[in-house]
PDB file of N, CA, C and O in Angstrom:
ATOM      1  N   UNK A   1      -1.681  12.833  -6.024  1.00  0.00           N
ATOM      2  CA  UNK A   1      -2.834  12.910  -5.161  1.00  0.00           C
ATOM      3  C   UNK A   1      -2.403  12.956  -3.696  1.00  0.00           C
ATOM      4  O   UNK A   1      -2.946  13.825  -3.014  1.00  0.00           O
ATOM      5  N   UNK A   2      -1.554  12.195  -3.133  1.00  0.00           N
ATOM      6  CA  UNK A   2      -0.747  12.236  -2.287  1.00  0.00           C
ATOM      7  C   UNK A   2      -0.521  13.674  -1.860  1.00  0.00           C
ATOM      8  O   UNK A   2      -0.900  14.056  -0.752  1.00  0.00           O
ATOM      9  N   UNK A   3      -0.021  14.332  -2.562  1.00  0.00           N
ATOM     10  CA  UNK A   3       0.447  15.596  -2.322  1.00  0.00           C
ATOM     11  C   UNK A   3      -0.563  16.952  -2.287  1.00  0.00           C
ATOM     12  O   UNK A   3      -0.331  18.137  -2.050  1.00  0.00           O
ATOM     13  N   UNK A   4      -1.379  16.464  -2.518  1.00  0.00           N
ATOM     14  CA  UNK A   4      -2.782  17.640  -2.403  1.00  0.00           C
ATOM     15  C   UNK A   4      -3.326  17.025  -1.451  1.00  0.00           C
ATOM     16  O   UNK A   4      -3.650  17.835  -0.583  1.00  0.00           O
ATOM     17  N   UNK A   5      -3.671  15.647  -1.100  1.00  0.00           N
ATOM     18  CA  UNK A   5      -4.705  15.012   0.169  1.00  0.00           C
ATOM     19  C   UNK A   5      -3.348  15.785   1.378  1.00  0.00           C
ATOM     20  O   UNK A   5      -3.656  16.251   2.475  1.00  0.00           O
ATOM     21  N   UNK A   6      -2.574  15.767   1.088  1.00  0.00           N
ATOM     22  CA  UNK A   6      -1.312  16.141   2.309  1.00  0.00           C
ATOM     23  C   UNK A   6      -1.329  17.918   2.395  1.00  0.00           C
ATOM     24  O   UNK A   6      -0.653  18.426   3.289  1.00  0.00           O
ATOM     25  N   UNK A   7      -2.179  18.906   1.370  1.00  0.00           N
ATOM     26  CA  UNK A   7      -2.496  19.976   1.348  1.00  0.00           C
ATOM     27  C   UNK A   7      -3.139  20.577   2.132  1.00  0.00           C
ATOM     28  O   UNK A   7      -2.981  21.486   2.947  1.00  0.00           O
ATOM     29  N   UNK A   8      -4.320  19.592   1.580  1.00  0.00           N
ATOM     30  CA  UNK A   8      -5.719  19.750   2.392  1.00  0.00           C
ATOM     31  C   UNK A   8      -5.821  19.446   3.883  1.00  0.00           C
ATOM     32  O   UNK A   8      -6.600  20.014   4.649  1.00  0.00           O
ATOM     33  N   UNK A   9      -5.040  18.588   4.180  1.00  0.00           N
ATOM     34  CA  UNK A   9      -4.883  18.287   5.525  1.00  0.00           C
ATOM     35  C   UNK A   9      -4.535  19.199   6.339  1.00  0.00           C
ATOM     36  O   UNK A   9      -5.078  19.440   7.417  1.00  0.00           O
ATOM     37  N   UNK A  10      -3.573  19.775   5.843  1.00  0.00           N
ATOM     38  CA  UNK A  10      -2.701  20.343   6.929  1.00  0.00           C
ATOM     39  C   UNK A  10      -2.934  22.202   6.153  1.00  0.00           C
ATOM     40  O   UNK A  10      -2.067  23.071   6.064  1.00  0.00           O
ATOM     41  N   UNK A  11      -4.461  22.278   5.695  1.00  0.00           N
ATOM     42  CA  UNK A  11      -4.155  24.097   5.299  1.00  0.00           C
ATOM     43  C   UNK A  11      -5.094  24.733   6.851  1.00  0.00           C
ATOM     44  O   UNK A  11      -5.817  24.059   7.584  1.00  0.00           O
ATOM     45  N   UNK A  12      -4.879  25.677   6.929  1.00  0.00           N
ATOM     46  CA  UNK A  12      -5.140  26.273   7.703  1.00  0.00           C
ATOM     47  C   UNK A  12      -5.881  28.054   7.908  1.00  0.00           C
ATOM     48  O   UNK A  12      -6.264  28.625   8.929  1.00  0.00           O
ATOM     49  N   UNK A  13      -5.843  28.553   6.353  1.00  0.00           N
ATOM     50  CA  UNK A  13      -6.031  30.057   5.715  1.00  0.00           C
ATOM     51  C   UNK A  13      -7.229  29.909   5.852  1.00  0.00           C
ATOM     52  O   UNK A  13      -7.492  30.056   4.658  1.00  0.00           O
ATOM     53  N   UNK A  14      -8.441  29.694   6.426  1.00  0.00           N
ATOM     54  CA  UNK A  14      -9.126  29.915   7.008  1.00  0.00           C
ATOM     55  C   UNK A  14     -10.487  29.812   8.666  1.00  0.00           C
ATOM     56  O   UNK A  14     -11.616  29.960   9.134  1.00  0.00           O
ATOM     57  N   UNK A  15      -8.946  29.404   8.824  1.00  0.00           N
ATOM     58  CA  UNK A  15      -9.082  28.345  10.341  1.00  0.00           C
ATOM     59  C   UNK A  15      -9.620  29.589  11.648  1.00  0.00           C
ATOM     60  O   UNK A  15     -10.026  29.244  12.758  1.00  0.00           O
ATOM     61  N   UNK A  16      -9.532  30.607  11.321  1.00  0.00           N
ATOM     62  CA  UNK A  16      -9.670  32.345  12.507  1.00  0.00           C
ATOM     63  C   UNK A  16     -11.092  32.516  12.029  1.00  0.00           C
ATOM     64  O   UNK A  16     -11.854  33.201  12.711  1.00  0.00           O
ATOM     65  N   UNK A  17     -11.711  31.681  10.378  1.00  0.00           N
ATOM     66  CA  UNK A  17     -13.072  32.360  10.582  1.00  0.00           C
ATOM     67  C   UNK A  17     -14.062  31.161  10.454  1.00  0.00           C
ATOM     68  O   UNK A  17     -15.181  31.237   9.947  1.00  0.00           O
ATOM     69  N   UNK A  18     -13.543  30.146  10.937  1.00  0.00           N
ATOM     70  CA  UNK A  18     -14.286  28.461  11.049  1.00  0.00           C
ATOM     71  C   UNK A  18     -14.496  27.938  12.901  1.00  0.00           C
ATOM     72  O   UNK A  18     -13.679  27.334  13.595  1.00  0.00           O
ATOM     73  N   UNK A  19     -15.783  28.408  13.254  1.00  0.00           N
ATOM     74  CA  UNK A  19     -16.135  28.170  14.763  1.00  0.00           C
ATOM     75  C   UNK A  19     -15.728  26.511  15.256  1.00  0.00           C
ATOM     76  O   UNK A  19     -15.119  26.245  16.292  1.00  0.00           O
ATOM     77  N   UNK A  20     -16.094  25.768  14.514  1.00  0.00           N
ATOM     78  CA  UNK A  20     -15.479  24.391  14.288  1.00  0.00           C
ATOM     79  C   UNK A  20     -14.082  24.197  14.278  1.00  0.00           C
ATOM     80  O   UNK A  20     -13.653  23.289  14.991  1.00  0.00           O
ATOM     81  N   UNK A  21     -13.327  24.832  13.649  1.00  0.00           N
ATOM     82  CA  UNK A  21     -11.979  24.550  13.149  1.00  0.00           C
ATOM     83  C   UNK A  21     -12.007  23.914  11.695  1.00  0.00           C
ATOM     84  O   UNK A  21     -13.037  23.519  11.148  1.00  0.00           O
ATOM     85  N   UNK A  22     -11.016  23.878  11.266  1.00  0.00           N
ATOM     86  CA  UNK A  22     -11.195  23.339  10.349  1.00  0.00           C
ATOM     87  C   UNK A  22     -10.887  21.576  10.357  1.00  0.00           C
ATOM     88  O   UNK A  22     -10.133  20.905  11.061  1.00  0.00           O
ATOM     89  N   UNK A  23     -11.986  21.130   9.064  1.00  0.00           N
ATOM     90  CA  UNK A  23     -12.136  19.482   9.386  1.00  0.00           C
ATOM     91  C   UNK A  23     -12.388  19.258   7.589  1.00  0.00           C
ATOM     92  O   UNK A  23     -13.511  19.277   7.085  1.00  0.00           O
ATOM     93  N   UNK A  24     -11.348  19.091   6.947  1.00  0.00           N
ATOM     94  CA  UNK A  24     -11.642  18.772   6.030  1.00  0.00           C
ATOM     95  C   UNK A  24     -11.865  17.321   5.591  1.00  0.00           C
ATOM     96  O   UNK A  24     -10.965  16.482   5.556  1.00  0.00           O
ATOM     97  N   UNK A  25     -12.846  17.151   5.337  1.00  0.00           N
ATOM     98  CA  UNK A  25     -13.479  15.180   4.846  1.00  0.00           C
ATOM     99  C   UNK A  25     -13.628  15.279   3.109  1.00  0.00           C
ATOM    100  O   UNK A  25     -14.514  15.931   2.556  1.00  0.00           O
ATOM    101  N   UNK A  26     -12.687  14.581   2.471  1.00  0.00           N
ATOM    102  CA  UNK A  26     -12.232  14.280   0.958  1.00  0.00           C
ATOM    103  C   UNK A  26     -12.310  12.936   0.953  1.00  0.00           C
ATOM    104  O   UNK A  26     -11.292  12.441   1.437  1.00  0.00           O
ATOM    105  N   UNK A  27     -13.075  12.179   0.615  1.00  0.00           N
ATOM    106  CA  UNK A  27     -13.139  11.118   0.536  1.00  0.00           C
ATOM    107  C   UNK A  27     -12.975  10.846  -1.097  1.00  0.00           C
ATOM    108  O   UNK A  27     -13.644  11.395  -1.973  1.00  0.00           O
ATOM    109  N   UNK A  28     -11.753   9.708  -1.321  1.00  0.00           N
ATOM    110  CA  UNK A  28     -11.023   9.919  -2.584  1.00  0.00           C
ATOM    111  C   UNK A  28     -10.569   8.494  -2.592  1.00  0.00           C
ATOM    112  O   UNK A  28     -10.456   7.749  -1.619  1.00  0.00           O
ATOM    113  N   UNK A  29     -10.356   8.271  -3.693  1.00  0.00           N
ATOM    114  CA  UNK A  29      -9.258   7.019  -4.343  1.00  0.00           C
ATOM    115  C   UNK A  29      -8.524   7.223  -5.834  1.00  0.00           C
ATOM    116  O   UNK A  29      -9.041   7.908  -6.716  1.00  0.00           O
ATOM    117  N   UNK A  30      -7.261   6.538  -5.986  1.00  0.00           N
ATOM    118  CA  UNK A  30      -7.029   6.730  -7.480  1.00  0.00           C
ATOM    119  C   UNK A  30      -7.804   6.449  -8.261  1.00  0.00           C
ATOM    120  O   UNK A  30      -7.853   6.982  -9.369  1.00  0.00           O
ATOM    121  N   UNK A  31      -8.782   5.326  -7.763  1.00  0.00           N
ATOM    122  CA  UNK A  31      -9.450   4.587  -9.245  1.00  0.00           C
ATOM    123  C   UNK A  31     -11.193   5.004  -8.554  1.00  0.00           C
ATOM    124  O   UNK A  31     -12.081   4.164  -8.409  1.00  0.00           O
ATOM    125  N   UNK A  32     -11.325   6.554  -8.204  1.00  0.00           N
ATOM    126  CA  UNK A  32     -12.661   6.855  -8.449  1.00  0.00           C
ATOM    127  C   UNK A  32     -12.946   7.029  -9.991  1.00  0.00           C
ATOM    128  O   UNK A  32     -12.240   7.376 -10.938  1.00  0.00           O
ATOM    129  N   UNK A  33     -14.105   6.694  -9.878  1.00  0.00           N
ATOM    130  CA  UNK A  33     -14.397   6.781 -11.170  1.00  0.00           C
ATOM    131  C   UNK A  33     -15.143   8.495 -11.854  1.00  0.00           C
ATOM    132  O   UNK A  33     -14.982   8.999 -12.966  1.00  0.00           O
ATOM    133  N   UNK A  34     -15.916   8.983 -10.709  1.00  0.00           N
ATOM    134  CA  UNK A  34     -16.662  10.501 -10.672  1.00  0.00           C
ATOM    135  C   UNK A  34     -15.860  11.830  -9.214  1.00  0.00           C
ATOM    136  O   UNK A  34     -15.533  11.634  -8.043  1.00  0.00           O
ATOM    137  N   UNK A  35     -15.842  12.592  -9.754  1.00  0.00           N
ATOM    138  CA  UNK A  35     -15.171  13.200  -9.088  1.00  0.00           C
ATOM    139  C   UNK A  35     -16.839  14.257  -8.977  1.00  0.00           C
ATOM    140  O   UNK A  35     -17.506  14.723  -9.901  1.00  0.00           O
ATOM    141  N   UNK A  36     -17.063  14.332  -7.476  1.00  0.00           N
ATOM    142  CA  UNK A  36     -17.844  15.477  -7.056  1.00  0.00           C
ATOM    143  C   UNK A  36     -18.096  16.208  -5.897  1.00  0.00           C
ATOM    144  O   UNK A  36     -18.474  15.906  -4.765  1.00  0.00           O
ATOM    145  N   UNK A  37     -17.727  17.478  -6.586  1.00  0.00           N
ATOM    146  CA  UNK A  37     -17.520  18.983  -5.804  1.00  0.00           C
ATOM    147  C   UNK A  37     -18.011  19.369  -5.476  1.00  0.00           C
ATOM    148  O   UNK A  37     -18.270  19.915  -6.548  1.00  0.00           O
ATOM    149  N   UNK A  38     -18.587  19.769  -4.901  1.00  0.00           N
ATOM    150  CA  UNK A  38     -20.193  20.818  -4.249  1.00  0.00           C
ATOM    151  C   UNK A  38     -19.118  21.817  -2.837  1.00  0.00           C
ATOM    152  O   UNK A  38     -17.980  21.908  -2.376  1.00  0.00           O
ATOM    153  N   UNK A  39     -20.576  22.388  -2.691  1.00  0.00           N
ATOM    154  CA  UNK A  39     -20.188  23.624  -1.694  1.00  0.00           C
ATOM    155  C   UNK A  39     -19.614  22.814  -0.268  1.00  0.00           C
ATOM    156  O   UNK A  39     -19.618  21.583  -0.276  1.00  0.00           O
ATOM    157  N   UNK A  40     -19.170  23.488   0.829  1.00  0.00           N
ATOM    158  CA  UNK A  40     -18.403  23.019   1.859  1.00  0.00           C
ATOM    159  C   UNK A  40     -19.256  22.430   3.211  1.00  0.00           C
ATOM    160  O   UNK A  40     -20.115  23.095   3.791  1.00  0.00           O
ATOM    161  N   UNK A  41     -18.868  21.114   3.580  1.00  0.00           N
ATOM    162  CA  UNK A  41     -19.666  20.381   4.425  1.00  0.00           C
ATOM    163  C   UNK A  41     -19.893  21.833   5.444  1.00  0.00           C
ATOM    164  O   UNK A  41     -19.314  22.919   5.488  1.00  0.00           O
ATOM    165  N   UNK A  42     -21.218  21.131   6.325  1.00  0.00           N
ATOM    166  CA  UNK A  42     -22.217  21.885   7.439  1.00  0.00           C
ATOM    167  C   UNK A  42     -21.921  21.279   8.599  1.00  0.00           C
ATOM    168  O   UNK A  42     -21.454  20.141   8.625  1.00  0.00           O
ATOM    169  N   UNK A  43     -22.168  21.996   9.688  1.00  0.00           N
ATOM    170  CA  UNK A  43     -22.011  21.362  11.061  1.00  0.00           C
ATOM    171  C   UNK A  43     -22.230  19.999  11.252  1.00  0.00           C
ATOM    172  O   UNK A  43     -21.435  19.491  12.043  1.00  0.00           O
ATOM    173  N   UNK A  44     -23.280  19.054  10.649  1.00  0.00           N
ATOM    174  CA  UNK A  44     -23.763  17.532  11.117  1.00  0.00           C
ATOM    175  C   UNK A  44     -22.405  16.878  10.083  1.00  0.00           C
ATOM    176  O   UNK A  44     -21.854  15.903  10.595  1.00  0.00           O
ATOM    177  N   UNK A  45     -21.974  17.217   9.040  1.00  0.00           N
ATOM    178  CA  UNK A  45     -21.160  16.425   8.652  1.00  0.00           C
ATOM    179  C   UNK A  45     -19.313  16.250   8.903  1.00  0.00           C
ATOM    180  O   UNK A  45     -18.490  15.375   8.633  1.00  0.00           O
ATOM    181  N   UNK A  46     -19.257  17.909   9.707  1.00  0.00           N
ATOM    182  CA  UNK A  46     -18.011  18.399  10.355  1.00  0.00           C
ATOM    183  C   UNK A  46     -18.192  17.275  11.785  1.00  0.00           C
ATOM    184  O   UNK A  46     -17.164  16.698  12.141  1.00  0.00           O
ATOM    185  N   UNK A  47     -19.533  16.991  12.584  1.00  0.00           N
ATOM    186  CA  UNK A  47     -19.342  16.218  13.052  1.00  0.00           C
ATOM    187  C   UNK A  47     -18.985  14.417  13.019  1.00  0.00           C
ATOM    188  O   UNK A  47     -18.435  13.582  13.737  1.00  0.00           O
ATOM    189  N   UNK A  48     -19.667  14.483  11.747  1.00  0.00           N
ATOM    190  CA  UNK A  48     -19.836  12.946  11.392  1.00  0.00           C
ATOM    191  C   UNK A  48     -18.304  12.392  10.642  1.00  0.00           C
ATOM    192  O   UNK A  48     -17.715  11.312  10.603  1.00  0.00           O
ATOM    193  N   UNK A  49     -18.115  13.420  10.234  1.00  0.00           N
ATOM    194  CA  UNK A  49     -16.806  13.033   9.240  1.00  0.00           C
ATOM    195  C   UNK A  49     -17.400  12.085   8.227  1.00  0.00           C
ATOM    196  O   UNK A  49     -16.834  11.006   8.049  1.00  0.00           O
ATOM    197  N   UNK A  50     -18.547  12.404   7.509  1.00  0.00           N
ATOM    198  CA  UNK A  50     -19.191  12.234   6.252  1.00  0.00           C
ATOM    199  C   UNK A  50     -19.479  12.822   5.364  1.00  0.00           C
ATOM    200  O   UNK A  50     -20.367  13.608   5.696  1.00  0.00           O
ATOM    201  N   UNK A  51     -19.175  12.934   4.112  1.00  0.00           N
ATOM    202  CA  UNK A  51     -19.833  13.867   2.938  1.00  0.00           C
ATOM    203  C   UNK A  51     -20.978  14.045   3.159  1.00  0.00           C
ATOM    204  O   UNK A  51     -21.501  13.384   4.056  1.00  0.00           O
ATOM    205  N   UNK A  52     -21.796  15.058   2.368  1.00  0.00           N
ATOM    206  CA  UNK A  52     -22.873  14.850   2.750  1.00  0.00           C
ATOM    207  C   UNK A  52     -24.312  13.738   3.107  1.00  0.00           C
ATOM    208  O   UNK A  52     -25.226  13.101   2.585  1.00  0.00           O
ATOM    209  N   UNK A  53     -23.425  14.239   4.885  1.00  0.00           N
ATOM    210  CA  UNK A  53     -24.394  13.224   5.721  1.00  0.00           C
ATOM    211  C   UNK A  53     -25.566  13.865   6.432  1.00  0.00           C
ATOM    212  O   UNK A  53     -25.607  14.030   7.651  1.00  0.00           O
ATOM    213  N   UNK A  54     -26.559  14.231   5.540  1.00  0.00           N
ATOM    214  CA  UNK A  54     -27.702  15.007   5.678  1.00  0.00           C
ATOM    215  C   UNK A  54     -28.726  15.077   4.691  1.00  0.00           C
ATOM    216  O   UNK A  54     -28.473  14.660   3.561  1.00  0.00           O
ATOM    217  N   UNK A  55     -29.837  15.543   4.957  1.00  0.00           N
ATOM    218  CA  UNK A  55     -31.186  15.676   3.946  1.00  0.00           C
ATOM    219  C   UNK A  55     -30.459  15.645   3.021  1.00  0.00           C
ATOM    220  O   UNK A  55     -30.087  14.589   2.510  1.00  0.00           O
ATOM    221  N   UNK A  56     -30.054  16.994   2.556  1.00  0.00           N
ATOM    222  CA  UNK A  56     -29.442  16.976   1.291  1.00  0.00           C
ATOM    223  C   UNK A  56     -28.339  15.995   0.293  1.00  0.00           C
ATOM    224  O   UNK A  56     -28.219  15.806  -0.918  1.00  0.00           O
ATOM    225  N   UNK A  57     -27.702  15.556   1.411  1.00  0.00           N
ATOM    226  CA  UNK A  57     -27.293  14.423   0.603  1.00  0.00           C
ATOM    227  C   UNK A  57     -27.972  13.135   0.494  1.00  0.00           C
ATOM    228  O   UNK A  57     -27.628  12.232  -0.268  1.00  0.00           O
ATOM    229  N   UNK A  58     -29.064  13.103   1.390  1.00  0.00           N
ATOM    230  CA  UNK A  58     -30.031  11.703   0.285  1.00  0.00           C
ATOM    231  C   UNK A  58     -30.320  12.132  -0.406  1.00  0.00           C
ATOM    232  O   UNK A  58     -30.179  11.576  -1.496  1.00  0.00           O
ATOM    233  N   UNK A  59     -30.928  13.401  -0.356  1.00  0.00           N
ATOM    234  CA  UNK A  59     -31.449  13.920  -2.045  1.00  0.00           C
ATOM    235  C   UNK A  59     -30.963  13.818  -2.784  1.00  0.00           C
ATOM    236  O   UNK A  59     -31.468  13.079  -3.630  1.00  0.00           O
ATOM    237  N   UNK A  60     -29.762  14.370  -3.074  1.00  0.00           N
ATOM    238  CA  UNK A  60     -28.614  14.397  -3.912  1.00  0.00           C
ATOM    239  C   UNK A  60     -28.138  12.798  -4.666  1.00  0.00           C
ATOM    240  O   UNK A  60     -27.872  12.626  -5.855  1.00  0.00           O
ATOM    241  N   UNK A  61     -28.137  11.588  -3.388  1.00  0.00           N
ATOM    242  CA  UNK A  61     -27.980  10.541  -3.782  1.00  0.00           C
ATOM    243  C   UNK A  61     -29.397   9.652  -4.978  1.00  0.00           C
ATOM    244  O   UNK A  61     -29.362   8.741  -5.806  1.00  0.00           O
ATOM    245  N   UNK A  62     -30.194  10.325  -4.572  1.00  0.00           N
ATOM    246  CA  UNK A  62     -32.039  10.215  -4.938  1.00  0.00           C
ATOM    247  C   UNK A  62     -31.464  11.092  -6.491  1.00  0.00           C
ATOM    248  O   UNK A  62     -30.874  10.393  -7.315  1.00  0.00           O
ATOM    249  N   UNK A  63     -31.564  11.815  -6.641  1.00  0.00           N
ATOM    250  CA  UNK A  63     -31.124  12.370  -7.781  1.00  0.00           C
ATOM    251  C   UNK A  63     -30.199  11.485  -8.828  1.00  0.00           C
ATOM    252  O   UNK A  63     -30.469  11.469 -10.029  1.00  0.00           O
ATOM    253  N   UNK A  64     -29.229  10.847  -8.345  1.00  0.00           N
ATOM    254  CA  UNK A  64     -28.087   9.907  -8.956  1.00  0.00           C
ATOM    255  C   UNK A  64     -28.878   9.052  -9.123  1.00  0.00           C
ATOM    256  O   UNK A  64     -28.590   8.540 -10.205  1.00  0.00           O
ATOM    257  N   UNK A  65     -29.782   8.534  -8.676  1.00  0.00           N
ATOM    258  CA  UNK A  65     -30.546   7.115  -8.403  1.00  0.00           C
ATOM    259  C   UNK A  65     -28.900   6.195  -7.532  1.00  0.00           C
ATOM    260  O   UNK A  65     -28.438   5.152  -7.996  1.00  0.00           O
ATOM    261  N   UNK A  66     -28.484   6.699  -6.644  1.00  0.00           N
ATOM    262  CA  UNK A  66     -27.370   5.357  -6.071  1.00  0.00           C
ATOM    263  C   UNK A  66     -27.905   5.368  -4.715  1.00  0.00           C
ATOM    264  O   UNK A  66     -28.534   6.343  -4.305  1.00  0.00           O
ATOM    265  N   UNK A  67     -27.630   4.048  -3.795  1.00  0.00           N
ATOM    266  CA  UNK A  67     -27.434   3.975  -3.140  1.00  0.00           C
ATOM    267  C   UNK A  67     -26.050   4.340  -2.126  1.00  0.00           C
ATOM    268  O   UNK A  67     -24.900   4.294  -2.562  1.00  0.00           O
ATOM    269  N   UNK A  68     -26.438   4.753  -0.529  1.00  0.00           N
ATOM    270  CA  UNK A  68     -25.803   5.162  -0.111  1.00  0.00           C
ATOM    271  C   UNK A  68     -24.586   4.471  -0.066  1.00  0.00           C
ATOM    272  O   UNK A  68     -23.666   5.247   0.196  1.00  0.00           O
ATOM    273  N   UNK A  69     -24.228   3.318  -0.221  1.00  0.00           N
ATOM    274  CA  UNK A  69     -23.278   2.147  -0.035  1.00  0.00           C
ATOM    275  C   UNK A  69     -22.429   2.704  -1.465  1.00  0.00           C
ATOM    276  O   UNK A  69     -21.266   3.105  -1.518  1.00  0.00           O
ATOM    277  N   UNK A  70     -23.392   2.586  -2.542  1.00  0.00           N
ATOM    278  CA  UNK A  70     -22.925   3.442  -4.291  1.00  0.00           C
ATOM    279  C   UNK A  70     -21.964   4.826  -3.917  1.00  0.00           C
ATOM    280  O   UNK A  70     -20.778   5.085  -4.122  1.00  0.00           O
ATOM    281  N   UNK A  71     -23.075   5.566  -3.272  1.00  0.00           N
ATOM    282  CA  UNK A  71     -22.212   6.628  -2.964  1.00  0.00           C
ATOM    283  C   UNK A  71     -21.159   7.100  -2.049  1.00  0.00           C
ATOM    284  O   UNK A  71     -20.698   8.241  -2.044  1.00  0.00           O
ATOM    285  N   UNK A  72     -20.753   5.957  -1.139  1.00  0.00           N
ATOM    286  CA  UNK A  72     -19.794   6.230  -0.372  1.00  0.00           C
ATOM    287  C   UNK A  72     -18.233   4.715  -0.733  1.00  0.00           C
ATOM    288  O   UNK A  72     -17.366   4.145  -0.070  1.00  0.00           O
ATOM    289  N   UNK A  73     -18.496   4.716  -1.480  1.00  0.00           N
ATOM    290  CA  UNK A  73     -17.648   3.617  -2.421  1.00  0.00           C
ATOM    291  C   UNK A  73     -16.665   4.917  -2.979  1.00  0.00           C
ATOM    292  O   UNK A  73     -17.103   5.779  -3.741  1.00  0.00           O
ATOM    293  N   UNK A  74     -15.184   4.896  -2.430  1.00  0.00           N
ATOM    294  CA  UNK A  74     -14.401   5.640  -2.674  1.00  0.00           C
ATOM    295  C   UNK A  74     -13.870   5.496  -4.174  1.00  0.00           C
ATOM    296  O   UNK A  74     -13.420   6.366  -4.919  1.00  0.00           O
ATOM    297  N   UNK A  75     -14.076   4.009  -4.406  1.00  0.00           N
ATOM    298  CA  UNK A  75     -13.681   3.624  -6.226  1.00  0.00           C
ATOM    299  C   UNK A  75     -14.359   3.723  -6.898  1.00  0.00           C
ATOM    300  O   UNK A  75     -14.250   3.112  -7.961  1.00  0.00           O
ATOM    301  N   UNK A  76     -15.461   4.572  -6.635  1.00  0.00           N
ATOM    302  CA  UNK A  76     -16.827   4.986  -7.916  1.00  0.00           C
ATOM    303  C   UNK A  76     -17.107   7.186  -7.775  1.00  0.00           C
ATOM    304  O   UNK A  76     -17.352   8.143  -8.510  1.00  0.00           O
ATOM    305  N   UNK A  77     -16.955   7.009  -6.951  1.00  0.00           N
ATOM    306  CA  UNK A  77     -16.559   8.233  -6.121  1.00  0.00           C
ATOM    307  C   UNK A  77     -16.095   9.420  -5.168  1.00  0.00           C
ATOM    308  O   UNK A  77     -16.478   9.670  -4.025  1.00  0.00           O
ATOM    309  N   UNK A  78     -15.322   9.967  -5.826  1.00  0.00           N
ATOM    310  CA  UNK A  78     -14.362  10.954  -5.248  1.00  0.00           C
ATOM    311  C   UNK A  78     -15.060  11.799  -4.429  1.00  0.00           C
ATOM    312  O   UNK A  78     -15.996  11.956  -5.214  1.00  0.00           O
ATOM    313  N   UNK A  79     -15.398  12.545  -3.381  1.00  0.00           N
ATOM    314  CA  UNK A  79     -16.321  13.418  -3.034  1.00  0.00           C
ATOM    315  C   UNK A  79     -15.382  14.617  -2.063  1.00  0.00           C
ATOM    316  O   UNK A  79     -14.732  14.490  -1.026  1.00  0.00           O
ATOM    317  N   UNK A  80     -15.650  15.712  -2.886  1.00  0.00           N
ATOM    318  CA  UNK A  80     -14.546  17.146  -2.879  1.00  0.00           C
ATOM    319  C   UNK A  80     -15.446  18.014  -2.343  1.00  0.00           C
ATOM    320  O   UNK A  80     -16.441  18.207  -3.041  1.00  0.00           O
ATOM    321  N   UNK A  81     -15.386  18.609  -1.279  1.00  0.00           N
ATOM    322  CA  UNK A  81     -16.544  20.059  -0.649  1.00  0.00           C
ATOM    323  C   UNK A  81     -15.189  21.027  -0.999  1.00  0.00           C
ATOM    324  O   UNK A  81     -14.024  20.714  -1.241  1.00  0.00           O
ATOM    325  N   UNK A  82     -15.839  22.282  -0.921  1.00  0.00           N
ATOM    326  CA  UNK A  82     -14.901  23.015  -0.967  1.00  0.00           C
ATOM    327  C   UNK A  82     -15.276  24.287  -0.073  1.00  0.00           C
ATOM    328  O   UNK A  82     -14.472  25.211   0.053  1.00  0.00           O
TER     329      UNK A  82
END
């Protein structure tokens, strides 16, 4: 894991067509328990350096039935944009 969080960090292959730059936020642990992927954070969360930290992700959390505290618990869940 080490070695892919050290991937992601430092890729750059699409950094000429990202107005932002690139800001990748993986919020991860060995002992997550759910690993989830969805499409690639939006401007409010490139700023926040939060998974989805927007409408859509209360919804999303509303959907799980978890709380936000549930869902940002790196040992219950992994959270991967891509």
């Amino acid at each position: 894991m080490k070695n892919l969080r050290k991937n992601i960090n430092q890729c750059r292959i699409c950094e000429e067509h990202l107005a932002l730059g690139p800001r990748p936020v993986v919020p991860e642990s060995k002992n997550s328990k759910m690993v989830i992927i969805g499409q690639a954070a939006g401007t409010k969360v490139h700023a926040s350096g939060i998974t989805w930290d927007d409408t859509r992700g209360k919804q999303f959390r509303k959907w799980l039935d978890v709380s936000a505290e549930e869902f940002y618990d790196i040992d219950s869940f992994a959270l991967v944009p891509l």
